[in-house]
N, CA, C and O atoms as CSV, one atom per row, in Angstrom:
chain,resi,resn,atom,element,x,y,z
A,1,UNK,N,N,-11.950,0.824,6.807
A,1,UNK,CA,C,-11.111,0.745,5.622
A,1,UNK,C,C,-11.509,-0.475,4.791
A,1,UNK,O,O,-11.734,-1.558,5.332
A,2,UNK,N,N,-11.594,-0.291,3.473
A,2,UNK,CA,C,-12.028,-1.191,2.635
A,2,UNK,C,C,-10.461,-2.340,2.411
A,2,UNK,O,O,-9.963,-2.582,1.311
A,3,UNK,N,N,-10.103,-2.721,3.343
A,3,UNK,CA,C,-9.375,-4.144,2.467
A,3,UNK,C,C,-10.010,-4.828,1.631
A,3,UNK,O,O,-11.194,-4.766,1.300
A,4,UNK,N,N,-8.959,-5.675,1.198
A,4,UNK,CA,C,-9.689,-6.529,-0.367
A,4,UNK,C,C,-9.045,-8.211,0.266
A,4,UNK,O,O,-8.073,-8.193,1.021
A,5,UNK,N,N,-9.421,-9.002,0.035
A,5,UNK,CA,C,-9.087,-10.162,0.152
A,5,UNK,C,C,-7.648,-10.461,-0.322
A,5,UNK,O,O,-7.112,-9.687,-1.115
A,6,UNK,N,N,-6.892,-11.742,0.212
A,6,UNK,CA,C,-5.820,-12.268,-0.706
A,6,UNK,C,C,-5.784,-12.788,-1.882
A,6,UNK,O,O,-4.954,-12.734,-2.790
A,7,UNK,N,N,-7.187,-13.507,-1.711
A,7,UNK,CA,C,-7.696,-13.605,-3.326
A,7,UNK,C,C,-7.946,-13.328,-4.384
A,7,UNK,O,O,-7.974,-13.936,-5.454
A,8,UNK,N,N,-8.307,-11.491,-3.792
A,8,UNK,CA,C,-8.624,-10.624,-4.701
A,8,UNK,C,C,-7.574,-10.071,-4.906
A,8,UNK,O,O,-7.204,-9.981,-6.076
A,9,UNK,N,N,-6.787,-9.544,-3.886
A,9,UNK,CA,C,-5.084,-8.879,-4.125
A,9,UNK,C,C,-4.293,-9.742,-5.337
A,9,UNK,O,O,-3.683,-9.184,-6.249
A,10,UNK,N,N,-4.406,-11.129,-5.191
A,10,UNK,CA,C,-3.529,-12.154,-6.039
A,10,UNK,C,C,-4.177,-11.797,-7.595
A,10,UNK,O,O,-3.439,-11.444,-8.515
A,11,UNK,N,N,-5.413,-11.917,-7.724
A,11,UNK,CA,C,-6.108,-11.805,-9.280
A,11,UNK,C,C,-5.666,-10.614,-9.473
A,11,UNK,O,O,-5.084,-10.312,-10.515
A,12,UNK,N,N,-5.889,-9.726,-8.444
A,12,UNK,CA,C,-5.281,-7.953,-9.191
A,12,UNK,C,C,-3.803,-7.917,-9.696
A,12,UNK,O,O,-3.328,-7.238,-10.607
A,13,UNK,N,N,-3.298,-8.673,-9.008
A,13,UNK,CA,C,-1.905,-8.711,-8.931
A,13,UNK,C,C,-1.847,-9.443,-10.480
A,13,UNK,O,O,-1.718,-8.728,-11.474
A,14,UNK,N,N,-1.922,-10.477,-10.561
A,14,UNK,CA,C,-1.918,-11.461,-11.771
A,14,UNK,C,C,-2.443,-10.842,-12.693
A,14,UNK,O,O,-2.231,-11.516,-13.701
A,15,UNK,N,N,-3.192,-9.663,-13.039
A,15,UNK,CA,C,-3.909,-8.889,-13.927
A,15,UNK,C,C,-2.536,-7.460,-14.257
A,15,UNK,O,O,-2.634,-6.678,-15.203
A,16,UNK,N,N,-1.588,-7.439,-13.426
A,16,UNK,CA,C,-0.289,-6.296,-13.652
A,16,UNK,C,C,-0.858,-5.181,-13.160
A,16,UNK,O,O,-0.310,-4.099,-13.372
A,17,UNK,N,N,-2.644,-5.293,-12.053
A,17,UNK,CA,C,-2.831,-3.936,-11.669
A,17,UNK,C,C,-1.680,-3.702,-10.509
A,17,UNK,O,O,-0.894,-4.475,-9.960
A,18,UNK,N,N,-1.911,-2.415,-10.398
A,18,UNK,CA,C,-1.363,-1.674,-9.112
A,18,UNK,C,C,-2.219,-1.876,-7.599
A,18,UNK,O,O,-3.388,-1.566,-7.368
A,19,UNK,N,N,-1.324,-2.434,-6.772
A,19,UNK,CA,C,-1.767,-2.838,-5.592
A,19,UNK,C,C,-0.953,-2.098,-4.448
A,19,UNK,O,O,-0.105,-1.237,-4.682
A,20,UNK,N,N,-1.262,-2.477,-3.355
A,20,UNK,CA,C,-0.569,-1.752,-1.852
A,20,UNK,C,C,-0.940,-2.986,-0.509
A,20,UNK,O,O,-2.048,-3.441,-0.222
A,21,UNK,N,N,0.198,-3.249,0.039
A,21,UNK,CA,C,-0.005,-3.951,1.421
A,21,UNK,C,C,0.790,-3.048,2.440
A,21,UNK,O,O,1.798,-2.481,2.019
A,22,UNK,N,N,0.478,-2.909,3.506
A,22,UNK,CA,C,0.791,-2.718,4.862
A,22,UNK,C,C,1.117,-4.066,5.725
A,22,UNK,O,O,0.482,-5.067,6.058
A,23,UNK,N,N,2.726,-3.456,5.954
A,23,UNK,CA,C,2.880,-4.418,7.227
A,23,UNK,C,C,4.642,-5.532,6.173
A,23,UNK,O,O,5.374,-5.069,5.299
A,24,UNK,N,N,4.659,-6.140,6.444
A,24,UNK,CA,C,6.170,-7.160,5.907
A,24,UNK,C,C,5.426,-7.943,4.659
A,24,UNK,O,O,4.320,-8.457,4.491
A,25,UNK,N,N,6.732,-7.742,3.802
A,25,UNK,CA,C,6.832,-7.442,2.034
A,25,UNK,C,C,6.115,-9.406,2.325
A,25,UNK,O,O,4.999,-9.675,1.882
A,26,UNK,N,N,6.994,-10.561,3.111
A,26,UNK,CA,C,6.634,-12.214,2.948
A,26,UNK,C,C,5.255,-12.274,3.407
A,26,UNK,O,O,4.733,-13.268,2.901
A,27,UNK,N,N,4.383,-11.594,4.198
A,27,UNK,CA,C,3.070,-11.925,5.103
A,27,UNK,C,C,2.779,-10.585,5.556
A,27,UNK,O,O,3.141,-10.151,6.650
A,28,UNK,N,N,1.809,-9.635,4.293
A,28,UNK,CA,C,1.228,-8.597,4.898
A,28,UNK,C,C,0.054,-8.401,5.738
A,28,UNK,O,O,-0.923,-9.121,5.532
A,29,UNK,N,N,0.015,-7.382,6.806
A,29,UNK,CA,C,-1.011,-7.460,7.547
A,29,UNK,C,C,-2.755,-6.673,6.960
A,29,UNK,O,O,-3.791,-6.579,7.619
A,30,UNK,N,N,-2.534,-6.314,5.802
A,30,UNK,CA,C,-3.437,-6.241,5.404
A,30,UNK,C,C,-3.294,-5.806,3.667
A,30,UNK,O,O,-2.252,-5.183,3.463
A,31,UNK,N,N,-4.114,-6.015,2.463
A,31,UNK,CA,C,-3.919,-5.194,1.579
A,31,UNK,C,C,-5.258,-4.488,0.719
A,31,UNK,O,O,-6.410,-4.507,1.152
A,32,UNK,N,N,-4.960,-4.045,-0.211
A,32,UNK,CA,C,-5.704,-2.798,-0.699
A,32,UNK,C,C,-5.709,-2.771,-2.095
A,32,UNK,O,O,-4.907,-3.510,-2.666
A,33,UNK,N,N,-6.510,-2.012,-2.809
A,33,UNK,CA,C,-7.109,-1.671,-3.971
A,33,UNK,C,C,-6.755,-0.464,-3.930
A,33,UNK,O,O,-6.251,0.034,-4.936
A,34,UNK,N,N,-6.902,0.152,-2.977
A,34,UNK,CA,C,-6.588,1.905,-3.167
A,34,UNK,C,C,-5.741,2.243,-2.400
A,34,UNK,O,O,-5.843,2.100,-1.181
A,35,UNK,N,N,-4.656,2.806,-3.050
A,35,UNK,CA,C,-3.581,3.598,-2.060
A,35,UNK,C,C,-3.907,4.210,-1.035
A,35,UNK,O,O,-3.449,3.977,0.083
A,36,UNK,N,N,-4.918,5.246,-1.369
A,36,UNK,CA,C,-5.416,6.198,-0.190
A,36,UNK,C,C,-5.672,5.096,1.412
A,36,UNK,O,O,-4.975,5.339,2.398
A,37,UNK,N,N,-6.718,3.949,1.448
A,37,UNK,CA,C,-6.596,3.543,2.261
A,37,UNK,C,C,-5.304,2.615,2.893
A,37,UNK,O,O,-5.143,2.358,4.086
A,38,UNK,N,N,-4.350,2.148,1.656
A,38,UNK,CA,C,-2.915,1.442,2.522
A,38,UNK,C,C,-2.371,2.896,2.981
A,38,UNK,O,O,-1.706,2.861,4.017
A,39,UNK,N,N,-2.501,3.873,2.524
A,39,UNK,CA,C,-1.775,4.727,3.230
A,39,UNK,C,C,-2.315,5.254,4.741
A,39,UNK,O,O,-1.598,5.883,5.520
A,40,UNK,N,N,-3.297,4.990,4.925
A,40,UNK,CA,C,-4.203,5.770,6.048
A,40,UNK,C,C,-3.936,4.492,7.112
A,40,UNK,O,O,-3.828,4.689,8.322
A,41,UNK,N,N,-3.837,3.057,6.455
A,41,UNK,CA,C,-3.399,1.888,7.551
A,41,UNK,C,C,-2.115,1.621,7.876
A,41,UNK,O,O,-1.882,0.869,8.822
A,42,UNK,N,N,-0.925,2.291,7.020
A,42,UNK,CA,C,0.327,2.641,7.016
A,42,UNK,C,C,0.256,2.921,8.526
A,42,UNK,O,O,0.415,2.133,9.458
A,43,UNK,N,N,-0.059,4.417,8.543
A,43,UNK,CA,C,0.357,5.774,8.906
A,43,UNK,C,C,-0.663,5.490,10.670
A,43,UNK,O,O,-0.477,6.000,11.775
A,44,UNK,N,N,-1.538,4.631,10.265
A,44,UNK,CA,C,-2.108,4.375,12.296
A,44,UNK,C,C,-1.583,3.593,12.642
A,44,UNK,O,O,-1.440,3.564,13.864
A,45,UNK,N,N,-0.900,2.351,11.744
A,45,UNK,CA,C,-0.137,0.929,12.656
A,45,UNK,C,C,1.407,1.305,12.275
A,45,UNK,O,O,2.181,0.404,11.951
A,46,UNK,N,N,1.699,2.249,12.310
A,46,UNK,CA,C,3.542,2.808,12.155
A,46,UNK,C,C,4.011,1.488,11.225
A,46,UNK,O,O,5.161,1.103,11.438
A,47,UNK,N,N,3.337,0.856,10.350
A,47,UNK,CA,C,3.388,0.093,9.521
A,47,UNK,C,C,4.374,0.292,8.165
A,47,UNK,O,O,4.379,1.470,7.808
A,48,UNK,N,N,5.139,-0.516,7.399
A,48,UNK,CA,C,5.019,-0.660,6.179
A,48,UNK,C,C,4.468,-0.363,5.428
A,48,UNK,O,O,3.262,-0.455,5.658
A,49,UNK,N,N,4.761,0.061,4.360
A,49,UNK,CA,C,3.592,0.177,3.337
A,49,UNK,C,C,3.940,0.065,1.882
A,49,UNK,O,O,3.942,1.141,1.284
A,50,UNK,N,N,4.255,-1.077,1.138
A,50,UNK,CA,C,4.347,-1.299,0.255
A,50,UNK,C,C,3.722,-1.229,-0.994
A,50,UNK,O,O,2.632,-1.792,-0.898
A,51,UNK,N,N,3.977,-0.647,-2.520
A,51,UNK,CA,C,3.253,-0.807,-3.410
A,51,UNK,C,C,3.584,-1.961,-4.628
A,51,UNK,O,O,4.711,-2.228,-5.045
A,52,UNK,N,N,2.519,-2.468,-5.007
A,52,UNK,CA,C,3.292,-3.982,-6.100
A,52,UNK,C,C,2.272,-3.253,-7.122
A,52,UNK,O,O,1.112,-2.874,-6.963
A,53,UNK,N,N,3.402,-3.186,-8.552
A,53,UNK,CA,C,2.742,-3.064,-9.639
A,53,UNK,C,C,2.905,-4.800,-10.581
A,53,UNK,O,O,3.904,-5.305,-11.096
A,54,UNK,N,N,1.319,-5.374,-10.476
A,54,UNK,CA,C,1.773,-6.736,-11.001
A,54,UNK,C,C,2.011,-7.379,-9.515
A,54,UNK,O,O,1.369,-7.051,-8.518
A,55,UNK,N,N,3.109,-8.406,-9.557
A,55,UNK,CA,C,4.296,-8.987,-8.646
A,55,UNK,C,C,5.317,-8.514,-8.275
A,55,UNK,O,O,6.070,-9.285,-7.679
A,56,UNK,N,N,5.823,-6.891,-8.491
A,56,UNK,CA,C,6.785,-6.399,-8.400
A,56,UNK,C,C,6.264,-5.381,-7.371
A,56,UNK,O,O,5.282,-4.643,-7.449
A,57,UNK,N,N,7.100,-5.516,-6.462
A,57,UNK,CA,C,7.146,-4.494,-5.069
A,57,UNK,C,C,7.839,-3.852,-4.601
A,57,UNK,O,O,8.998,-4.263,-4.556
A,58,UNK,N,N,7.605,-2.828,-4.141
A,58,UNK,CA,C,8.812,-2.015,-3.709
A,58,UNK,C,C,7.902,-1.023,-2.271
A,58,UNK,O,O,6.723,-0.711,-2.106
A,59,UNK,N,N,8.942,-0.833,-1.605
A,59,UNK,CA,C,8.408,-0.422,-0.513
A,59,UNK,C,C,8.569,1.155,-0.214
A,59,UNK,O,O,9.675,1.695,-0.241
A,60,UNK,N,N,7.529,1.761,0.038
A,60,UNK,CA,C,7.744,3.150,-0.603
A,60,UNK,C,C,7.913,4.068,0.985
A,60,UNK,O,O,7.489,3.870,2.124
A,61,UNK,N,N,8.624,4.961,0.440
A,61,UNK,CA,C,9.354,5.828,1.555
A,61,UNK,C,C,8.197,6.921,2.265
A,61,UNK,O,O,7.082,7.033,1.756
A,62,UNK,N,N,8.467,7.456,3.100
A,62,UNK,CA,C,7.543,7.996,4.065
A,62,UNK,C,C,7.520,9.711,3.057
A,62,UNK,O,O,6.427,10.119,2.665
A,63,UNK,N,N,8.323,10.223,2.870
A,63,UNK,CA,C,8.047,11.187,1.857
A,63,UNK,C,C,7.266,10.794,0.558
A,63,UNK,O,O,6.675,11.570,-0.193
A,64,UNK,N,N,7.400,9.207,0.421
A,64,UNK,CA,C,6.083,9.288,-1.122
A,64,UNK,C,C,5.265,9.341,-0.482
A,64,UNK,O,O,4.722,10.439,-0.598
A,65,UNK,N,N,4.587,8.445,0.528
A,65,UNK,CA,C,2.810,8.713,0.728
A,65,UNK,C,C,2.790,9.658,1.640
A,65,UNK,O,O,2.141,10.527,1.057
A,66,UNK,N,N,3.201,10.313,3.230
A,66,UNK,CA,C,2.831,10.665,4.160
A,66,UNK,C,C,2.317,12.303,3.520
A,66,UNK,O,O,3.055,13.085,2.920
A,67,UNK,N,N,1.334,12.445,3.746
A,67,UNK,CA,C,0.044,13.768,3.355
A,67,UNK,C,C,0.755,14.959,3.763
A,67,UNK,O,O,0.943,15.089,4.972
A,68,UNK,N,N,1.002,15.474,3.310
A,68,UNK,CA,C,1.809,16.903,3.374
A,68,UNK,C,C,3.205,17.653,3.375
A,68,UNK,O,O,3.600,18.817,3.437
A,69,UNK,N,N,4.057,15.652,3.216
A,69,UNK,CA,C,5.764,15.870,3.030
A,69,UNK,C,C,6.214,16.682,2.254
A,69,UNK,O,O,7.246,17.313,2.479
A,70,UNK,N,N,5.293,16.833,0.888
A,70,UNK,CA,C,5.957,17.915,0.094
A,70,UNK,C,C,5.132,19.132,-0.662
A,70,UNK,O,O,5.542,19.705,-1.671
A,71,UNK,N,N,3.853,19.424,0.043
A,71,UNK,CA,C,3.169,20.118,-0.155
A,71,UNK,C,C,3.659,21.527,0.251
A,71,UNK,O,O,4.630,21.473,1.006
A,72,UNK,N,N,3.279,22.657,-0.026
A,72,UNK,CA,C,4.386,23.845,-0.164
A,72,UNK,C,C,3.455,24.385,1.015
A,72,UNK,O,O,2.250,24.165,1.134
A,73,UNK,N,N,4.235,25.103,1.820
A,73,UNK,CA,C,4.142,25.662,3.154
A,73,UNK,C,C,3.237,26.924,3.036
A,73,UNK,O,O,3.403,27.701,2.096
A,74,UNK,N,N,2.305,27.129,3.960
A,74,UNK,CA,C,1.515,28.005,3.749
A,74,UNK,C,C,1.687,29.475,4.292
A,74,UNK,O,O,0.838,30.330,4.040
């Protein structure tokens, strides 16, 4: 999985992009550039998974990311 640095998370962040950490909102255990991979590190460490647009975070529910919660039944 491609993590991104804290350094790089902070400039993205400070830029108002859209970011994602896994793990607790004060000291995440890892973060990301692309959803797809916070979601895939979510979902193996029964983790957190938060999205920050900017500095603003919110921690998103297992029906927004988990792959097939609302995909229509076959």
């Amino acid at each position: 999985m491609a993590q991104i640095t804290l350094s790089e998370w902070d400039r993205l962040m400070s830029a108002g992009a859209t970011t994602y950490a896994v793990g607790p909102v004060t000291k995440p255990d890892a973060v990301f550039a692309s959803r797809a991979e916070a979601v895939q590190a979510a979902a193996e460490g029964d983790a957190k998974f938060i999205q920050w647009d900017g500095h603003t975070g919110h921690q998103v529910t297992a029906s927004e990311y988990e792959p097939g919660l609302d995909a229509p039944e076959a």
